[in-house]
N, C-alpha and C positions, 0 to 999 in steps of 0.2 A: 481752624480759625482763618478767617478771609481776613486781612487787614488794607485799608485805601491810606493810600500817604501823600499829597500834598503841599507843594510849594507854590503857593499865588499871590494874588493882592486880593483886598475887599474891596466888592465893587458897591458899598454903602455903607453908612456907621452901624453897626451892630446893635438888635435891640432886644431887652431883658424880659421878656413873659414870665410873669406866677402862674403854676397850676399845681391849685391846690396849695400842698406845703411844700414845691418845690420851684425849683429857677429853671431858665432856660433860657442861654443866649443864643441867639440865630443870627445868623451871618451867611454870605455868599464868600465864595472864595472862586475866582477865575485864572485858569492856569492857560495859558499863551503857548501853545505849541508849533515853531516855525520847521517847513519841510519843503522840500523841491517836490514838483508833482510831476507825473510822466513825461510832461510836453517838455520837463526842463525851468518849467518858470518857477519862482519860489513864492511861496502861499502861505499863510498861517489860518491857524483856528484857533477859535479860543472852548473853553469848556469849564461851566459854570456848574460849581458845585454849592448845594445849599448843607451847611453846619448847624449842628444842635451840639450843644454844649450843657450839660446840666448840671450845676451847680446849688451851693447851699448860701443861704443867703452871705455867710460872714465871707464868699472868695465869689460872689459879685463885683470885687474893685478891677478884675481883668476885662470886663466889658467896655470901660474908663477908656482903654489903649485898642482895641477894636475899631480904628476908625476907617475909613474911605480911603484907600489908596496905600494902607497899611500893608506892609509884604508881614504872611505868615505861613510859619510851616506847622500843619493840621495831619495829624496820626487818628488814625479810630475805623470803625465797622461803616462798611457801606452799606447802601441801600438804595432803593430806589423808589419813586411814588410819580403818579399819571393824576395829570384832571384837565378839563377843556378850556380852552382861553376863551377870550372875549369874542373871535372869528367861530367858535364853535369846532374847534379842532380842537382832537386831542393829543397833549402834549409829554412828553416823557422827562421826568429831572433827576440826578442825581445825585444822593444826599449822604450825610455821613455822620455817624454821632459818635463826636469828638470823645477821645481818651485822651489824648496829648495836645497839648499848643505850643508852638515858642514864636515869639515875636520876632523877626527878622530887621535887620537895618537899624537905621537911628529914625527914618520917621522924619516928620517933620515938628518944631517945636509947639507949633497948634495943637497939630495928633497926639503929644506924647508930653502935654502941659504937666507939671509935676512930677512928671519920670524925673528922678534924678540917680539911678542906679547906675553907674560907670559900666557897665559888663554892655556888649553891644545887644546882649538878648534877654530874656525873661521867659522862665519855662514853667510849664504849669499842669503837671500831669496828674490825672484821675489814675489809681490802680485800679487793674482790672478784677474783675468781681468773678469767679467762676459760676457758672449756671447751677440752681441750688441741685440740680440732679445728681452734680459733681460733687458739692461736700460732704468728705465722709461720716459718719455718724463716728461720735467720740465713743472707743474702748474701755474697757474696764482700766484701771490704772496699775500698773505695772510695779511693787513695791521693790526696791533695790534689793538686790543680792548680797545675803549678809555675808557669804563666802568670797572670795573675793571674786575676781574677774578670770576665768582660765582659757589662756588662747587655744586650750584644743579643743575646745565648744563652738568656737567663731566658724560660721558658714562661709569664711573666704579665706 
């Protein structure tokens, strides 16, 4: 399993799509990486990640706290997708669908209206789902041993 992990801000308020019978929050997250470059001078880049988040409608209220300038730390499966901009170049992005979230900082009290949970963070994890290839098909059921338990049967 590849995992991308993420500590950025939103560079917009996050917004909630239906498809079909399901959610999906999308958000950018941009991470700011500062470094010296050969000559000596010190340079930054940034690198803008697009997040899909997919949710059920009753834990849509984390979208609520998603806002513009929001630091958060984003766990889940990368990926990536190409398509041409407006100059007719084509463009490369890097994307990520969220398994974990936690809200970072306090926010501002615009961003975070109603928050009233004292903890500085708010965590909000999807468990991961094994690919159906991986679940094993259920066994015949096992009826307990009416003899009792004898440790010189045990394979350790």
């Amino acid at each position: 399993m590849i995992k991308l992990q993420i500590i950025g801000y939103l560079g917009a308020d996050a917004i909630v799509k239906q498809i079909n019978d399901r959610y999906v929050i999308e958000f950018n997250v941009a991470h700011t990486e500062r470094f010296k470059g050969a000559d000596g001078i010190q340079r930054e880049r940034t690198i803008w990640v697009r997040c899909s988040y997919w949710r059920n409608k009753e834990q849509l209220k984390v979208a609520e706290y998603l806002k513009k300038g929001k630091q958060v730390y984003v766990e889940g499966i990368p990926g990536t997708s190409a398509y041409i901009n407006q100059e007719g170049n084509a463009v490369g992005r890097m994307e990520c669908r969220v398994t974990r979230l936690e809200l970072l900082g306090g926010g501002t009290r615009t961003a975070m209206e109603g928050f009233t949970t004292p903890e500085p963070q708010q965590k909000f994890e999807v468990p991961e789902e094994p690919p159906i290839s991986e679940v094993p098909e259920p066994g015949p059921a096992v009826p307990p041993s009416e003899e009792g338990d004898d440790e010189d049967d045990l394979p350790f």
